[in-house]
C-alpha positions as MATLAB code, in Angstrom:
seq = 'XXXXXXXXXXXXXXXXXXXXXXXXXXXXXXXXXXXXXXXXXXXXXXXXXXXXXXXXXXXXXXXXXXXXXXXXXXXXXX';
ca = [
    -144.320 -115.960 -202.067;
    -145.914 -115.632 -198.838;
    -145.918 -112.676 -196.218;
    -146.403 -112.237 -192.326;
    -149.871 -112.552 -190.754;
    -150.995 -114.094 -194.162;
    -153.794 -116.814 -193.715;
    -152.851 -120.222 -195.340;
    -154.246 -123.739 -195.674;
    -152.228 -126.321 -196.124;
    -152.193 -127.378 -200.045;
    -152.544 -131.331 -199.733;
    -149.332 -131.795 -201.394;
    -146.276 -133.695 -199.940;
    -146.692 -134.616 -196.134;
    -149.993 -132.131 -195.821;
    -152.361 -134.677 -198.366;
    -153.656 -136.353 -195.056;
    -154.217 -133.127 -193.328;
    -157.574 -131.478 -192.510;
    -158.099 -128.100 -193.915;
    -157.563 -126.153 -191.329;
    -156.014 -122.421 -191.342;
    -152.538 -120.794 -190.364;
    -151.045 -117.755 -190.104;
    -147.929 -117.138 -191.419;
    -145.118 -115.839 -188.875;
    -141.964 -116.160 -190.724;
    -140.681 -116.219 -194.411;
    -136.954 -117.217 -195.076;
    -135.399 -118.213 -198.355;
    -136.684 -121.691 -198.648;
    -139.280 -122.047 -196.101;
    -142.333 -120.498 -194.442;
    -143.110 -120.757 -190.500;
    -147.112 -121.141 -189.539;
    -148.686 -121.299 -186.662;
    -151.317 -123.558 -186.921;
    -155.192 -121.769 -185.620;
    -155.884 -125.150 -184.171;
    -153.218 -125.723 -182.065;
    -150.042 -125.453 -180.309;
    -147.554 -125.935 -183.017;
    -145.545 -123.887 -185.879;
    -144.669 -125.596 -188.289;
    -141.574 -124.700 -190.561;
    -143.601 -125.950 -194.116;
    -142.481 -125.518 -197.872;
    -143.986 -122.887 -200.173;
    -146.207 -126.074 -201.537;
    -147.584 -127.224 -198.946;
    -149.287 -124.171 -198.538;
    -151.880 -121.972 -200.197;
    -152.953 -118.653 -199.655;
    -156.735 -117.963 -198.196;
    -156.171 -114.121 -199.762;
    -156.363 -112.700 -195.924;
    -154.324 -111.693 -193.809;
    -154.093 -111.992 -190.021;
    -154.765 -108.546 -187.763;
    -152.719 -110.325 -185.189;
    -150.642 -113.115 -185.294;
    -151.589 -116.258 -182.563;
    -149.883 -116.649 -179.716;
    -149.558 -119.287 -177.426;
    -148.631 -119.243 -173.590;
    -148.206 -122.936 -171.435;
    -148.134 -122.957 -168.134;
    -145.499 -124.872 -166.442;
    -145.582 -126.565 -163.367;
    -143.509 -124.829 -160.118;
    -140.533 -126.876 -159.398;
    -137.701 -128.649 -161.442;
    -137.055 -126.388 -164.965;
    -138.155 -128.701 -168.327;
    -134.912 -130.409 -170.125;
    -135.317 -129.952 -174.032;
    -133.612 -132.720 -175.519;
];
């Protein structure tokens, strides 16, 4: 079981065995998945408990990422 602000890695298993070894921090646990937001970018990613192991650390803070958007007609999300 995982926790918030825990630093993982993704485990190489199921869709991660491509994936570089980069770290995440945990932001959400629910019942059957775990949210991470990925050090290296942009993205959180809702991942199963194996895909992910657990670097033993945990986070002080948890990353958080701000995008600018340009002035003028509001984004559609489709």
């Amino acid at each position: 079981m995982f926790r918030v602000k825990e630093v993982v890695r993704p485990s190489g298993k199921d869709r991660t065995a491509g994936w570089p070894r980069q770290a995440g921090t945990v932001t959400k646990v629910m019942a059957d998945s775990v949210f991470v937001q990925w050090d290296d970018c942009a993205v959180e990613d809702e991942m199963t408990f194996d895909e992910l192991v657990s670097t033993g650390t945990f986070s002080d803070i948890v990353p958080v990422v701000v995008a600018g958007l340009p002035p003028g007609k509001p984004p559609t999300i489709h």
